[in-house]
C-alpha positions as MATLAB code, in Angstrom:
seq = 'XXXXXXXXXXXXXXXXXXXXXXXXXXXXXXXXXXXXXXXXXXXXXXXXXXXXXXXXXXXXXXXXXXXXXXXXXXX';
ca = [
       5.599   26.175    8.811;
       4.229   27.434    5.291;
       0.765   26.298    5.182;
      -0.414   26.234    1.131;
      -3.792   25.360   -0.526;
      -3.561   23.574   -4.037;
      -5.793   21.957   -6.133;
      -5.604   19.224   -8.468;
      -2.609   19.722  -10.501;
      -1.487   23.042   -9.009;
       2.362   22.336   -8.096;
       4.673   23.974   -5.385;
       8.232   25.071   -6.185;
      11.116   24.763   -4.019;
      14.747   26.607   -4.355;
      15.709   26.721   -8.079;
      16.305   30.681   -7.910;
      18.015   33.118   -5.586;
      21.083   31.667   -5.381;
      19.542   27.523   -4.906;
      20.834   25.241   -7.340;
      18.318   22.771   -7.330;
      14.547   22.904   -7.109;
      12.001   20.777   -6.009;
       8.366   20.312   -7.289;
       5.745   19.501   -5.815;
       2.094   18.392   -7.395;
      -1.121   17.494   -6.357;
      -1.763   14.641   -8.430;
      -4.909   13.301   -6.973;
      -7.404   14.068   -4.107;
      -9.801   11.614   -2.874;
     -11.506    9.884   -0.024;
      -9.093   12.522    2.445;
      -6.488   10.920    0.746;
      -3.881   13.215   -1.531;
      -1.561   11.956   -4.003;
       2.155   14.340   -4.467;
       4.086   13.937   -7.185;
       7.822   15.074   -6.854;
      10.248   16.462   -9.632;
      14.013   16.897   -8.454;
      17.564   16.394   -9.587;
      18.082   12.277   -9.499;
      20.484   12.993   -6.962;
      19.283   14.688   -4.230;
      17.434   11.752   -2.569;
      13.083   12.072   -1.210;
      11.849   10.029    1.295;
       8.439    9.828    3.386;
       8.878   11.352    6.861;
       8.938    7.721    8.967;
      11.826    6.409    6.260;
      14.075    9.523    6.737;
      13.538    9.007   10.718;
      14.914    5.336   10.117;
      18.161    6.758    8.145;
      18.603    9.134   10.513;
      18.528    6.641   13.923;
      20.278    4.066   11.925;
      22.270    5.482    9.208;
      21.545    4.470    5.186;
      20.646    1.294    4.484;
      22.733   -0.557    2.282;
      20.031   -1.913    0.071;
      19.787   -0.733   -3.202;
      16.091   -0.630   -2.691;
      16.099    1.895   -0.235;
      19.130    3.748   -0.822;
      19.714    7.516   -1.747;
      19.839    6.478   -5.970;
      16.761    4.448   -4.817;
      12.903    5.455   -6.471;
      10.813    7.727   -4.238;
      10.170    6.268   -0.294;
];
């Protein structure tokens, strides 16, 4: 595991050179009250979801809702 400090509005990059096609961002949008706010920047279709939702995919396949499918907004 790649453990990172960032501040407020300091971003990680993943892929996006080397031979990756696409790249992920990450930002730290907001920190407060141990709380931190991410903000993610990737090709519309490769799809992001919080840990616990891509669990529930993964036991039980995609949902078919359009809500909480792979075109879906961020989990």
């Amino acid at each position: 595991m790649l453990v990172l400090s960032r501040k407020r509005r300091e971003a990680v990059v993943v892929g996006g050179a080397g031979g990756f096609e696409r790249m992920l961002k990450v930002t730290v949008l907001e920190i407060s009250s141990g709380t931190v706010r991410l903000g993610f920047e990737v090709d519309k279709e490769v799809p992001v979801h919080r840990w616990e939702v891509w669990e529930r995919i993964c036991t039980r396949g995609p949902p078919n809702s359009e809500t909480e499918g792979p075109g879906a907004p961020v989990s």
